[in-house]
C-alpha positions as CSV (number, residue, x, y, z in Angstrom):
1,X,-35.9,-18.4,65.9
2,X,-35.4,-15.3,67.2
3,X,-31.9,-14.3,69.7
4,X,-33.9,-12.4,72.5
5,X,-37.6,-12.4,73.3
6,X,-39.2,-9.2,75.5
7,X,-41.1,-10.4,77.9
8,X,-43.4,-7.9,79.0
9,X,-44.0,-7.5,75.0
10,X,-45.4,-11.2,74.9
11,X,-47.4,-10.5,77.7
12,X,-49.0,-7.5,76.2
13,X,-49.5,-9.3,72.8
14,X,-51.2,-12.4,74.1
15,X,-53.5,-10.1,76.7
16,X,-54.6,-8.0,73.2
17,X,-55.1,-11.4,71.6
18,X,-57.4,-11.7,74.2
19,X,-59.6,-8.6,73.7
20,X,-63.2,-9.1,72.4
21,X,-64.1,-7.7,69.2
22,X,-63.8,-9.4,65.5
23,X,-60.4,-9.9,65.7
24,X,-60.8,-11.9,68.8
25,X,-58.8,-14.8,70.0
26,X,-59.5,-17.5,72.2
27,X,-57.2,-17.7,75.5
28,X,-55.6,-20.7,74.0
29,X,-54.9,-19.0,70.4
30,X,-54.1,-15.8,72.2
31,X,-51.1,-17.6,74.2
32,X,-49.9,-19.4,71.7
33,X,-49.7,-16.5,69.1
34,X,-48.5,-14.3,71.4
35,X,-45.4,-17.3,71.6
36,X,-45.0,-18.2,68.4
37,X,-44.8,-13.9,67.3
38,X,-42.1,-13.7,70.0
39,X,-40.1,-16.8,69.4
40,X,-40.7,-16.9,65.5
41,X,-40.1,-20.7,65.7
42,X,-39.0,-23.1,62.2
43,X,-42.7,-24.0,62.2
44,X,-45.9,-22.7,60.4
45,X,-47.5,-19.6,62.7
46,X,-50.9,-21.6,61.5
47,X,-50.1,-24.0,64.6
48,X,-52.1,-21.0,66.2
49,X,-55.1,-23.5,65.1
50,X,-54.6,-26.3,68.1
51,X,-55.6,-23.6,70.4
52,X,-59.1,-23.1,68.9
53,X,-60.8,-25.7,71.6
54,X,-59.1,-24.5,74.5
55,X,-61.3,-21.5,75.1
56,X,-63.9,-21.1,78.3
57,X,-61.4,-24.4,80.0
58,X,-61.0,-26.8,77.0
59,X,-64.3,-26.8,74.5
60,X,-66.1,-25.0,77.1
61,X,-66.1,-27.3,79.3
62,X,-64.7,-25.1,82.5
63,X,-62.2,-27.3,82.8
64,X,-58.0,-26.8,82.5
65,X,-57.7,-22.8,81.6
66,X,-57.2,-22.3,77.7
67,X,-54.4,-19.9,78.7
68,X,-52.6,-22.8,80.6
69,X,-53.5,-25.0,78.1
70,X,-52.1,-23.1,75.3
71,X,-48.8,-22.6,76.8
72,X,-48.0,-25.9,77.5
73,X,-49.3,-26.9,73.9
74,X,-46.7,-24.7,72.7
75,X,-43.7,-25.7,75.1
76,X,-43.9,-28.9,73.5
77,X,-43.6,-28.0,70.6
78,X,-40.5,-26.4,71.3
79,X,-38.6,-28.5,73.3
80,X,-39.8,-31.3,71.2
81,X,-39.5,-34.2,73.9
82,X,-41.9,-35.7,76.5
83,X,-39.1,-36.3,79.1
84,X,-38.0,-32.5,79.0
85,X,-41.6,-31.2,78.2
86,X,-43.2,-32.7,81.3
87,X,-41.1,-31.2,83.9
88,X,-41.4,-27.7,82.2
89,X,-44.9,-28.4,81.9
90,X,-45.4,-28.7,86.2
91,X,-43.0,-26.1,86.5
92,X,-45.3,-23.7,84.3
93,X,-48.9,-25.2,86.0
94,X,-46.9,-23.8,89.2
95,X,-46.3,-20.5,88.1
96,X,-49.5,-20.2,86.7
97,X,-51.6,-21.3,89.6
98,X,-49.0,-19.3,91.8
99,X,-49.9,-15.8,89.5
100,X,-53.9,-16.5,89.8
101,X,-56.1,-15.1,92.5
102,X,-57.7,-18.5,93.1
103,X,-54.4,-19.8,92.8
104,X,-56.3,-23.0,90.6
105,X,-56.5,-24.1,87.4
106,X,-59.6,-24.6,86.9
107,X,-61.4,-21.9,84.0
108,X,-65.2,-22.8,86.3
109,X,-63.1,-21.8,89.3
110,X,-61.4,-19.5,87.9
111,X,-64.9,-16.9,86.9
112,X,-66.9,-18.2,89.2
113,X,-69.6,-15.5,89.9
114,X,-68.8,-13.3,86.8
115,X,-70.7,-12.7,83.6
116,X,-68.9,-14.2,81.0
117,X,-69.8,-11.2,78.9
118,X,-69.0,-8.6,81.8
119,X,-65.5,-6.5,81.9
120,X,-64.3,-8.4,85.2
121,X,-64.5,-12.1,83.6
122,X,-62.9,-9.7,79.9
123,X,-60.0,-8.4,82.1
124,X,-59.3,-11.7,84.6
125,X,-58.9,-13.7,81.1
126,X,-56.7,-10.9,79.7
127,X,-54.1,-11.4,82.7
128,X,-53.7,-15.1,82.8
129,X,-53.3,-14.9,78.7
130,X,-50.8,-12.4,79.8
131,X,-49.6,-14.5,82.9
132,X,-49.2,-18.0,81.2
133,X,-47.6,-16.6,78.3
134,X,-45.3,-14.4,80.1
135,X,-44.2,-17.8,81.8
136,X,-44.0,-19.8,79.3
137,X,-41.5,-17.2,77.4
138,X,-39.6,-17.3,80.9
139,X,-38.9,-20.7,80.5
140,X,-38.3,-21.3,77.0
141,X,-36.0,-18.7,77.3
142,X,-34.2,-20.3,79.7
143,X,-34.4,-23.5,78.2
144,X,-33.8,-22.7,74.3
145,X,-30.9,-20.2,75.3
146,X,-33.3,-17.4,74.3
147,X,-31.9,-13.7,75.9
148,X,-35.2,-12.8,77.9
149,X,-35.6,-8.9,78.1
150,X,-37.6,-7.4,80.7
């Protein structure tokens, strides 16, 4: 694992994750490659996988954000426990809903009234892949004794 993680490079990796195009990741994958590249954990990179259902809020179904989703997938993984992932966990939904315009959740809430194929729905994915990884870094950082760079 790595001694310092940039944070505005994790946000930048997991929002080009995100972009459409053949190389195209789902929010969940994007987040959680976007962690695992910055952190470079003692575990396979192919755990990039679990985040293959998360896209459009959790096999499509508009539910949880993948983005979320992925992040907190991830934080478990790295802090291993359920009694130090949970509280983590909240701490990140906060930050999350506190960084989205809707301030939800909720992927249907989330792009309600956008095409899904249109630029505005592209770009409002590409920040909270940006925004849940960026907080997720923050607080692995903090908990995993990680330098955070800015």
């Amino acid at each position: 694992m790595r001694d310092s993680v940039s944070i505005e490079a994790v946000k930048a990796v997991a929002r080009a994750n995100n972009r459409p195009g053949p190389d195209h990741m789902n929010c969940g994958e994007s987040v959680i490659a976007a962690l695992w590249d910055a952190f470079e954990p003692d575990f396979p990179r192919s755990v990039v996988a679990m985040g293959a259902g998360m896209g459009a809020g959790i096999g499509g179904s508009g539910c949880v954000c993948g983005a979320l989703a992925g992040a907190v997938a991830f934080l478990g993984l790295m802090v291993g426990t359920k009694e130090r992932a949970k509280p983590l966990a909240a701490e990140l939904h906060d930050a999350f809903c506190a960084g989205t315009a809707r301030h939800v959740t909720c992927c249907r809430v989330l792009t309600r009234g956008m095409d899904w194929w249109g630029e505005e729905r592209v770009s409002q994915c590409q920040d909270h892949c940006a925004l849940a990884a960026g907080a997720a870094a923050k607080v692995l950082c903090r908990e995993l004794g990680v330098r955070a760079e800015h």
